[in-house]
N, C-alpha and C positions, 0 to 999 in steps of 0.2 A: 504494500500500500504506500502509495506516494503521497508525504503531507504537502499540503496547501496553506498557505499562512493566511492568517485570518486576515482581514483587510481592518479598518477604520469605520468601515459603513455602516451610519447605528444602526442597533438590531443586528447584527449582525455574528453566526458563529457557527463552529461546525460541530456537528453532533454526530456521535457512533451509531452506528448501526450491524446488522447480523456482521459485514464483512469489508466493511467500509466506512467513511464517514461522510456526510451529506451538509453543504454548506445552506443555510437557512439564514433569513432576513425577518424580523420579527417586529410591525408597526400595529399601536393600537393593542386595546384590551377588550376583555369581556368572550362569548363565545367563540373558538378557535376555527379557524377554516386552513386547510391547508391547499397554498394554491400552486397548481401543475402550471409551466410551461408550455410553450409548443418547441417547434425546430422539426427534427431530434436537430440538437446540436448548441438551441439557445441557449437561455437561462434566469434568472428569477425577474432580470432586468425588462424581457418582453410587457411587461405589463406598467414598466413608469412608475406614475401617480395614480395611473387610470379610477385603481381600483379603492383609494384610499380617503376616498370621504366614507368607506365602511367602516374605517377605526375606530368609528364613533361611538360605537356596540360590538365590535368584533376583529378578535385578534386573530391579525392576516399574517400567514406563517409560508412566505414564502421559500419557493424551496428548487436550489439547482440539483438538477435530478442526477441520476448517477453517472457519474465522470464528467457530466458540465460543469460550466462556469466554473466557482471555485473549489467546487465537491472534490473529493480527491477521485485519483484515478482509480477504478475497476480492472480486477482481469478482463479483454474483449468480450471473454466468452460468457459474461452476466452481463453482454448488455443485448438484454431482451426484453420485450414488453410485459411477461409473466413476472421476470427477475423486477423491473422498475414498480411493477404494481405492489409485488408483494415488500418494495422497500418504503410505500406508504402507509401503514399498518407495520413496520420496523422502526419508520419514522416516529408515528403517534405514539407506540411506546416508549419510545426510550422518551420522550419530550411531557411523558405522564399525562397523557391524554385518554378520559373515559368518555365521552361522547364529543365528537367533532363534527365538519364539514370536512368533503374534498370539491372544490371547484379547478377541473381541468380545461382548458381549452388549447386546439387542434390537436398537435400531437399528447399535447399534456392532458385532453378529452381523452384519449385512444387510453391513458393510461390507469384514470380515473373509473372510464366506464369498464375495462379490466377487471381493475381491484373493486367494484362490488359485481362482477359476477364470479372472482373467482375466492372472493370471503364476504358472502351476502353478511349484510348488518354490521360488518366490523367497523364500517362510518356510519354516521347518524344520518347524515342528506349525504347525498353526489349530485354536484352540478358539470352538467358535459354540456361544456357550450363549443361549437362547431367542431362536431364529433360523429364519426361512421361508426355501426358495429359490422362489419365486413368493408375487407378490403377489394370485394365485388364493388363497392359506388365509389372507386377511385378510376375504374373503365372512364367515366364520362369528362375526365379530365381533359383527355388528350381533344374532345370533339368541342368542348368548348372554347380550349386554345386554340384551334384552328377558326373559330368563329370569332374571336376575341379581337374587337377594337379599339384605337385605331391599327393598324398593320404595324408600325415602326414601334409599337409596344409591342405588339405578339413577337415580333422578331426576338426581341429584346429578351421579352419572359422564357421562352422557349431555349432559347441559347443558355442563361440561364441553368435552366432544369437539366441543360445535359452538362454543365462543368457540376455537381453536386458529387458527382461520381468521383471527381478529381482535385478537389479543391483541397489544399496543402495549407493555408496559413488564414489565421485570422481577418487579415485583407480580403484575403479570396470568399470566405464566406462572407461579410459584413458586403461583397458586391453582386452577392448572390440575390440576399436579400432585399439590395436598394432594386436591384432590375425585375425582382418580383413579386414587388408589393402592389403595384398597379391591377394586376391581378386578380389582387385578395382584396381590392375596394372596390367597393358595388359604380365608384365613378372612378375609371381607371388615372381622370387628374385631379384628384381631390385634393386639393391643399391643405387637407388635414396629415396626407402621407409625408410632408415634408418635417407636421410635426410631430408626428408620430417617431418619425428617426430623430429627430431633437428629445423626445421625452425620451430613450431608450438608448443614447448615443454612450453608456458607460457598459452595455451587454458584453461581456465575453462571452467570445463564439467558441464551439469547440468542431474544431472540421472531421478529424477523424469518428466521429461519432457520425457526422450528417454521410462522409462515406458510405461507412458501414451500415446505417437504415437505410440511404437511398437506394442501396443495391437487392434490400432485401424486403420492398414494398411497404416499408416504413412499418417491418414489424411483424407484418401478416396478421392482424387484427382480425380473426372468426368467430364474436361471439351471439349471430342470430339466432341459433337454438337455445342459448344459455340465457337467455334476458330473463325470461322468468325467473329462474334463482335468484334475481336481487329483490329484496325484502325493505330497503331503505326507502324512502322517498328521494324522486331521481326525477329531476329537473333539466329539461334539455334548449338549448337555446340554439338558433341558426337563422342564418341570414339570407334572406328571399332570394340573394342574388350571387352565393355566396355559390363560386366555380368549383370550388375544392370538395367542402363537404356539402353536400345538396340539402335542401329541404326531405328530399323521399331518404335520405339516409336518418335524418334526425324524425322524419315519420315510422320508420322501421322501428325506431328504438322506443317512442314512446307505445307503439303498439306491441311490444312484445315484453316490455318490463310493465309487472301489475302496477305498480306505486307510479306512475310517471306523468309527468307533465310536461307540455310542449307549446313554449312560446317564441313565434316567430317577425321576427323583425325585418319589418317593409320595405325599409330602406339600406339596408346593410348587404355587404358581402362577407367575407371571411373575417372581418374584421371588427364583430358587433361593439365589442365593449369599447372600442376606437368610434367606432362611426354613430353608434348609439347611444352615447356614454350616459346620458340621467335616467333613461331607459331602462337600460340593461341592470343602473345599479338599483333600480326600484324594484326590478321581477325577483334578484337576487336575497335583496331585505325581505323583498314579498314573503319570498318562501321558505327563507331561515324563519320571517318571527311564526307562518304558520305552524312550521315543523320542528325548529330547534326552541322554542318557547323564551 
């Protein structure tokens, strides 16, 4: 295991777990949520400020998932989406957690909605916002980038998606993701994407990770049979216009997990808590103060 030194950033520390340790940012008191990432490759930095007029009532326990950001390194071979799920429920323990949240979004949904089908109730709510249970509704990817306007952004996105395979240095990711955010907003020139990378401009990337998932379908995410086994209330968010994870993928989910809710934002693409933000954090409140009390 390779340490990581802890940084300055308040909140900020790294805690053990089964076989590793996991670097966590901790703002705000009261009910615990512990919030997933996307990438694979980002890290607890994707999400800014976005999310932090929750502090108000709940303690947001963000967290660089294994071998991101400042997490230490992992053997390769646990980094898998069973391995990352089961190190949320690794995490709640050791940090003394007896009823929580997990709020995941994109990749960090994939990992979320995971870990309560594969330890129904060991969180109190899951929120999976822009999130597949099958890596069957990443097919429609490729048909909407070729439909994707204008053309000198598709170009852009598309080139893109094939250096992910190759990318070597934190440069190289950090222009992976400027060339494909356009994408993931429902207005591919939304001036909010410019500040989107200003609110998130301290993320460390980790490329060897986005490698490693992008060659291997970011996971292989199969869990449409298994949705019934979760027992939590499970809250799903996505974005009317969002290319990546569709609405019929986030309809999948709330029809096959009993506990579930599904609300969808009109104006957004992959990007809700960005593009929708007083929204997004209202349905969020909504459905902690229903479910976590």
């Amino acid at each position: 295991m390779t340490a990581v030194q802890t940084t300055s950033e308040p909140g900020g520390r790294h805690v053990a777990i089964a076989d590793t340790r996991l670097y966590v940012v901790e703002r705000g008191q009261g009910y615990p949520i512990l919030v997933l990432h996307g990438g694979p490759g980002l890290d607890h930095h994707e999400f800014g400020d976005y999310l932090d007029r929750l502090t108000d009532r709940y303690r947001l326990i963000l967290v660089d998932q294994r071998s991101q950001g400042r997490s230490d390194q992992a053997p390769e071979a646990t980094w898998t989406l069973e391995r990352m799920a089961a190190d949320v429920g690794d995490l709640a323990r050791a940090l003394g957690l007896t009823r929580y949240a997990v709020l995941g979004h994109s990749y960090g949904a994939f990992v979320a909605l995971q870990h309560a089908a594969d330890f129904p109730g060991q969180a109190s709510q899951t929120i999976v916002s822009s999130g597949i249970p099958s890596a069957r509704y990443m097919a429609h990817v490729e048909q909407n980038l070729q439909r994707f306007e204008p053309a000198e952004l598709r170009e852009q996105v598309a080139a893109s998606w094939a250096r992910e395979q190759s990318a070597q240095t934190q440069e190289d990711f950090a222009a992976i993701m400027h060339d494909q955010l356009p994408f993931h907003f429902a207005n591919p020139r939304d001036p909010r994407i410019v500040e989107f990378e200003n609110r998130t401009a301290e993320t460390i990337y980790t490329p060897q990770v986005l490698r490693h998932f992008s060659s291997q379908e970011y996971g292989g995410i199969e869990l449409e049979d298994r949705l019934g086994r979760i027992t939590q209330p499970l809250l799903i968010l996505a974005g009317r216009h969002d290319r990546t994870c569709s609405v019929a993928a986030a309809e999948a989910i709330a029809h096959g997990a009993p506990r579930a809710e599904l609300i969808v934002f009109e104006q957004s693409g992959h990007m809700t808590y960005v593009e929708e933000n007083e929204r997004y954090l209202a349905v969020v409140r909504g459905f902690l103060e229903r479910h976590a009390g």
